[in-house]
N, C-alpha and C positions, 0 to 999 in steps of 0.2 A: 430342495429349497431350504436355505440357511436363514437363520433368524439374526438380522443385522441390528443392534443396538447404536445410534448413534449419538457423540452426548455435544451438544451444541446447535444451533442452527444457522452459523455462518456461510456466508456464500462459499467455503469448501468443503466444509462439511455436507451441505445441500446439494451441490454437485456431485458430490460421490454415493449420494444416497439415492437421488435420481437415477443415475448409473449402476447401481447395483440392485434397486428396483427393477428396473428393465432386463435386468442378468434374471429375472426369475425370483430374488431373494424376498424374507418378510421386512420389511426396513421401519424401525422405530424410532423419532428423533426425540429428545430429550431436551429440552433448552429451560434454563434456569429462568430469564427472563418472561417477559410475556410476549414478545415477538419473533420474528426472524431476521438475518442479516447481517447478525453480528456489526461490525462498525460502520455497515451501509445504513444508516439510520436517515429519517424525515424529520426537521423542527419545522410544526405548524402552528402560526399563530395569527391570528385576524387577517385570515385569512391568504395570509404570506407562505413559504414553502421553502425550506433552505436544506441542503443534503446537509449535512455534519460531519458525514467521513469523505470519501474520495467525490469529487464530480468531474470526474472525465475518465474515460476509459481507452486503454490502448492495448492493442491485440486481439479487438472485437472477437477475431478465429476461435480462442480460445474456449468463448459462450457459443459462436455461432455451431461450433463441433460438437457442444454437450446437447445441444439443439436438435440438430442432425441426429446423434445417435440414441436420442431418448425420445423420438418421437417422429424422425424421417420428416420436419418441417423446417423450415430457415427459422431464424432467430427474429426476423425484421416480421416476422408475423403476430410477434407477442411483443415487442419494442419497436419505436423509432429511431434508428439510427443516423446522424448525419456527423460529417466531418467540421470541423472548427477552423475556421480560416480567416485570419490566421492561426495556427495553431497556438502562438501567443505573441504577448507585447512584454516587451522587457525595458523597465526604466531603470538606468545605475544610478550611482554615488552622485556624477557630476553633471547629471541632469540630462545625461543624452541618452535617447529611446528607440527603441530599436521593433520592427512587427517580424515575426519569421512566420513564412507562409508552412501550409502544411503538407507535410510529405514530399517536400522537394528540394533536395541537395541544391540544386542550379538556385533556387530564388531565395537559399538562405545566404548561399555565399555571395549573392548581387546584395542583399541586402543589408549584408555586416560591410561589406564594403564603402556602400553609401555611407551608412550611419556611423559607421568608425573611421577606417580608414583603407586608403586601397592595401591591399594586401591581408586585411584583416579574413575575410572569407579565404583566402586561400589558406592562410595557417590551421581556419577550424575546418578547411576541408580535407586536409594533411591529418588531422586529428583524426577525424573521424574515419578516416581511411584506416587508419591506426585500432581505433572501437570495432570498425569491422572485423578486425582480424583477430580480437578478443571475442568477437559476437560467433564466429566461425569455428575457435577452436572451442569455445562454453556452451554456447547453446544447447548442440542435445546432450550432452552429460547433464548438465545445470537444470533444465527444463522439461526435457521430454524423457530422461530416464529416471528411475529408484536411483539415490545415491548408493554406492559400492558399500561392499563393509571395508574397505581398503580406504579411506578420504584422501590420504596423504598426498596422492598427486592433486589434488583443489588445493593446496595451501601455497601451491605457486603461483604464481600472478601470470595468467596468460598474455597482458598487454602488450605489446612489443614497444620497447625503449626506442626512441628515434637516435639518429646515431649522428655524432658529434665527431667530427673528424673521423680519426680510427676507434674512437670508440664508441660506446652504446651506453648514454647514462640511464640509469634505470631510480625512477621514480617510486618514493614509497606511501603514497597517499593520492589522490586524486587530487588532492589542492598543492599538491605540485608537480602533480601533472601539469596543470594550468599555470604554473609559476615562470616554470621554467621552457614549456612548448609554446603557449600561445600568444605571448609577447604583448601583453594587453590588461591591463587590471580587470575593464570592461569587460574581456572574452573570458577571463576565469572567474568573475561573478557569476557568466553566464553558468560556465562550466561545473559551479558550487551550489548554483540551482539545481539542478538538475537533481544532485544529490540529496539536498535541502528537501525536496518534492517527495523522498519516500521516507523523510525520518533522518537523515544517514548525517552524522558528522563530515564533512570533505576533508576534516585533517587525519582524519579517518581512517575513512573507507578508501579502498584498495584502489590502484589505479585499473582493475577490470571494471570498475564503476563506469566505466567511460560506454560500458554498454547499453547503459540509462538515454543519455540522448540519442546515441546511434541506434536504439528502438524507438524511442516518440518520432525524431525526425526521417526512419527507413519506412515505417509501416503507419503515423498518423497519429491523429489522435478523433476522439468522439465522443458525441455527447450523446446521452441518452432523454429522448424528449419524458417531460417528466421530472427528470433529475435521473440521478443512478439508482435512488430507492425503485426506482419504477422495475430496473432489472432483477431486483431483490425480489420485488412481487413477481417477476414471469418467472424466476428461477425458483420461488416458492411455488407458485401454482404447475409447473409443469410436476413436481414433485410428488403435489397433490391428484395432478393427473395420472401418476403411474402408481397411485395409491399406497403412496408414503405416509406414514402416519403421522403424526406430531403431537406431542405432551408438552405444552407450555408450565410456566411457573413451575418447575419441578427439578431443582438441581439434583444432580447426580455427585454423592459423595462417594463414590468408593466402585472402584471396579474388582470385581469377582474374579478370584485366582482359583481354577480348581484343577490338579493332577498339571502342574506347570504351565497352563497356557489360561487369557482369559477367557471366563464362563459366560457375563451376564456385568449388571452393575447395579450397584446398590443407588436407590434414592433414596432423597428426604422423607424422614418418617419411618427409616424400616423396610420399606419395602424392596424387595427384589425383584429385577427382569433378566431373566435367562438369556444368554443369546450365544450363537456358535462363532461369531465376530463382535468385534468391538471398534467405532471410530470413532476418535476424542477429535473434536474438532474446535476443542477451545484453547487457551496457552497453556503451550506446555509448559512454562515455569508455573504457571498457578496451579499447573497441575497436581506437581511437585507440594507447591507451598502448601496446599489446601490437602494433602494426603491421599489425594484422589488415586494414588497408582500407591502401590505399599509402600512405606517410607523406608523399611530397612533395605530394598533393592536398591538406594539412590547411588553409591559408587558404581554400580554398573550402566548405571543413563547418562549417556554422552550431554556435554555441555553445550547449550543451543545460544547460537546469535551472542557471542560474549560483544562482539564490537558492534549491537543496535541496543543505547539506553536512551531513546529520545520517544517526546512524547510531539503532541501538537492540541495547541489554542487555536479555537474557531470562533470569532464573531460576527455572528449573526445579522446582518440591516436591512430593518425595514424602512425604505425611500419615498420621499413622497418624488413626482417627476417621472415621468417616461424615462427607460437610458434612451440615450440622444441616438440618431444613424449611425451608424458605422464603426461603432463603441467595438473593443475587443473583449472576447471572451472572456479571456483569461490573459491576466499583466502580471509578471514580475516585478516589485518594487525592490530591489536590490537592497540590504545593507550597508550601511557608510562606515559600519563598523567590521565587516567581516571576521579580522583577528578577533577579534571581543567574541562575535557570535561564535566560533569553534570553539574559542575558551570555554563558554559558556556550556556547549552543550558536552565537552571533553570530560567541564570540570562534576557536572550535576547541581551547581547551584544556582543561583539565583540568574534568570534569563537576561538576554543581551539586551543595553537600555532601546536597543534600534534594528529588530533583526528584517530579516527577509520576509518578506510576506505575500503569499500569492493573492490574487483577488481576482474572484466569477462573479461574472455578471450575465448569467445564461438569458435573460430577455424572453425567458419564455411563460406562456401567456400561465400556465396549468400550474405555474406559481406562484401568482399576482391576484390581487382581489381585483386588480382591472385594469385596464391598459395607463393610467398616469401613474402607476409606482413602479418602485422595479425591490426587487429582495438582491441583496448583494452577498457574498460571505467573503471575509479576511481569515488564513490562515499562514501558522508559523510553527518552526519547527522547533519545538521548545526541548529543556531539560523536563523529565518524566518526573523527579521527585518522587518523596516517600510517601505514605500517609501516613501519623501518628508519629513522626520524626521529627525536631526540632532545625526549623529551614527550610521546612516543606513550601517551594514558593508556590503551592495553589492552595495554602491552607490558611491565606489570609486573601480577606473578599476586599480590601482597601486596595493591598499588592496586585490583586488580579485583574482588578477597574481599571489601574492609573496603567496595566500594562497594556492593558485594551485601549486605552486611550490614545498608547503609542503604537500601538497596529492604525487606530482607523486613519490617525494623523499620517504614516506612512500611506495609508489609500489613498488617502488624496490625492498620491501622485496619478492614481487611476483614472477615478470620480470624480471629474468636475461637479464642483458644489457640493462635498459629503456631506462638511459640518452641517449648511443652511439644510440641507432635502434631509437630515436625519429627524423619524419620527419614534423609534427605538432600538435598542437593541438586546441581544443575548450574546453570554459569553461561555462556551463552556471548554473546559481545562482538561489535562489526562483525568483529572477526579472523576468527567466524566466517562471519560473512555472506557475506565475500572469497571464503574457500574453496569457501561453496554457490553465488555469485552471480556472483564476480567484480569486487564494489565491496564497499565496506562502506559506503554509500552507499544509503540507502532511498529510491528517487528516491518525489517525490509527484507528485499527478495536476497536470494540466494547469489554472494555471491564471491570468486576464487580467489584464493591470496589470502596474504596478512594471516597466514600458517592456519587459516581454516577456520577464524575465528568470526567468517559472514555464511558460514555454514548453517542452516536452519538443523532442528530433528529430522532425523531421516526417516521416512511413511512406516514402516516398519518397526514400531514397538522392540523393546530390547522382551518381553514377555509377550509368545507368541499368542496370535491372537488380535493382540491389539495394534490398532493403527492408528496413526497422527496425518491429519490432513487439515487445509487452512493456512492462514497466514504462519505461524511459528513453525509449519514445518513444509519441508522440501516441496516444488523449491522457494519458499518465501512468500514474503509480503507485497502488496499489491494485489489489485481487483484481478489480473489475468493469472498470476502466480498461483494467487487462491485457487482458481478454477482448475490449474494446471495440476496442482495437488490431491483435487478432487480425483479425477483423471486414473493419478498416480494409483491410488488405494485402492478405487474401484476395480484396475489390472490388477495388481495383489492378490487381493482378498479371492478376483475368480479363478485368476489365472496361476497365481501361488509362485510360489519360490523364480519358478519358467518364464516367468513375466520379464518383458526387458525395455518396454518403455511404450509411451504413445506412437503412433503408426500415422 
């Protein structure tokens, strides 16, 4: 039995410590704050209940399999699970809206057809056929293996260019991918969403990005009744059922190097805890910043995520009104500005005056003080900014109000009646992501091309020993990436160097 040190308590951090519980190991977590979850957080207020980080989740398999193997029971025994149908509502620029049902190629391309124009589904279903074939050749390198010590072949772009006479033009951003395949302003809004949903710039990110829709609309999406916090609590408690420990309030500064591999890791205050494994499961750049790993090894630690600098604004509503029947989930309100928005998030200043913003309205009861309000959340995917920088745009509370202001005016295109039914709201900015996460930094997932630069850290520590698991490292950001990460380590650490991927 090995004595596992884990320092964070993010859901892949938590997953891998469950799982290496169950290997038999001692497992300690560590977490600087006073909870668990990392950026699956709960804002509670009179009685209202709103997620703050992600609220929906796609690739359930990914928990339901941590489920399975740490306790031989289904997932839907400690959660509600149910599917979102539609999976969402998209309103663009010029006022036409669009519902795509869930997990069904056939009823999206009827449906872009309607709401656009004929032929419009057949181009996104020509695309998508296209994402499949990036989905086929990435997936398990991307997802279900250790990255290589070799990367070099991920910095090609798996997508396959669609071919133009005799030849094959090849796209170098996902937002032209859209420009130039889908013959639609509308369809590469949609297709900028998508990207927009994990953080990612689209003038960006790689044209493999295209495997973002082609997993929400192959395998679904879902909600977790409760909210997503709810999964954070079954993934903490199953934790605690396999008698994982946790030490809240107690950051860990410094990991223990002794005879070249790590030992153990230092906390606040001095103190030492010994251990024959190490899992950081907080960002590795702050890992970095805050000295936490030696700082004279830093030329030898590869460079994680250089193309994810974006952060994301969340505000909070509480409503007075029931939502009406038939309301959707989840709306995309497109940007009228798009150029503006990439500018914005390329350049790191000050955010687009009119971006994209998604808006939930889960209608569920376990987050209402009672059936006549409804709790709403508006999120957008902003520039991350500095702290203590001059132009820091979330470091003024006038700049953050008036920006909030042009999020909720954009919901309305959701919400019937926002202004009148609003009885309050909260806003909180990367400043506050810092605080829960440690970055204001939404890393996204893992992904090939653009010469390796959506590359996460790879699970394996350059100082043996130690492992990276969670969103900043392999493969990526995202609720099911996390967990996939978790997964990752936990084979590692048991099964060592021999390990070659999930099964």
């Amino acid at each position: 039995m090995a004595r596992i040190a884990v320092l964070g308590a993010g859901m892949g951090a938590m997953a891998a410590a469950a799982r290496l519980a169950v290997a038999g190991h001692r497992v300690t977590v560590y977490e600087r704050t006073e909870t668990y979850g990392g950026a699956v957080r709960r804002l509670t207020r009179e009685g209202f209940g709103f997620d703050t980080g992600p609220g929906l989740l796609h690739l359930p398999a990914v928990y339901r399999d941590l489920f399975v193997k740490t306790g031989k029971e289904p997932l839907e025994r400690s959660v509600e699970l149910t599917q979102v149908d539609p999976a969402s509502r998209h309103v663009f620029a010029d006022g036409t809206a669009v519902s795509l049902p869930n997990a069904s190629r056939a009823g999206v391309v009827a449906a872009l057809d309607e709401a656009l124009d004929r032929g419009a589904g057949e181009r996104w279903a020509a695309f998508l056929n296209r994402a499949r074939d990036a989905w086929d050749r990435s997936r398990r390198p991307l997802l279900e293996e250790p990255l290589p010590a070799d990367t070099a072949p991920f910095a090609r772009d798996p997508y396959p260019a669609p071919r133009t006479g005799l030849l094959r033009r090849t796209a170098t951003s996902l937002a032209e991918v859209g420009r130039r395949e889908l013959g639609d302003a509308r369809l590469a809004a949609l297709l900028d969403g998508y990207a927009l949903a994990y953080g990612l710039d689209p003038a960006a990110a790689p044209p493999s990005a295209a495997v973002l829709p082609y997993m929400e609309q192959t395998f679904g999406t879902w909600y977790v009744a409760g909210g997503l916090r709810a999964l954070a609590d079954a993934v903490y408690e199953r934790c605690l059922a396999r008698r994982v420990e946790f030490v809240f309030g107690t950051p860990v500064t410094g990991v223990v190097e002794r005879d070249g591999r790590a030992a153990g890791v230092e906390l606040a205050g001095g103190r030492t805890a010994e251990a024959d494994h190490v899992v950081a499961g907080a960002p590795v750049p702050a890992l970095h910043r805050d000295h936490v790993v030696a700082w004279e090894r830093q030329d030898a630690w590869p460079r994680h995520q250089t193309g994810v600098a974006s952060g994301r604004v969340t505000v909070c509503l509480a409503l007075r009104g029931a939502r009406e029947e038939g309301a959707a989930h989840r709306t995309v309100v497109h940007s009228a500005d798009p150029a503006g928005e990439r500018a914005a998030l390329a350049g790191g200043g000050p955010p687009c005056a009119r971006p994209t913003v998604v808006v939930l309205r889960p209608g569920d009861p376990a987050l209402l003080p009672d059936g006549d309000h409804e709790a709403v959340t508006v999120t957008a995917a902003v520039p991350a900014g500095d702290a203590g920088r001059t132009g820091d745009p979330w470091g003024d509370a006038a700049a953050v109000e008036a920006f909030a202001d042009r999020m909720v005016e954009a919901a309305g295109a959701a919400v019937p009646g926002l202004r009148e039914r609003l009885l309050w709201r909260e806003v909180r900015t990367p400043a506050h992501t810092e605080a829960e996460t440690g970055s204001r930094i939404v890393p996204g997932p893992a992904l090939a091309g653009a010469g390796g630069a959506f590359l996460p850290a790879a699970n394996p520590a350059p100082l043996p020993g130690l492992y990276f698991a969670g969103g900043w490292a392999h493969p990526g950001g995202g609720l099911a990436h996390a967990g996939m990460s978790g997964a990752l380590v936990a084979g590692l650490v048991v099964e060592g160097a021999d390990f070659r991927g999930s099964r």
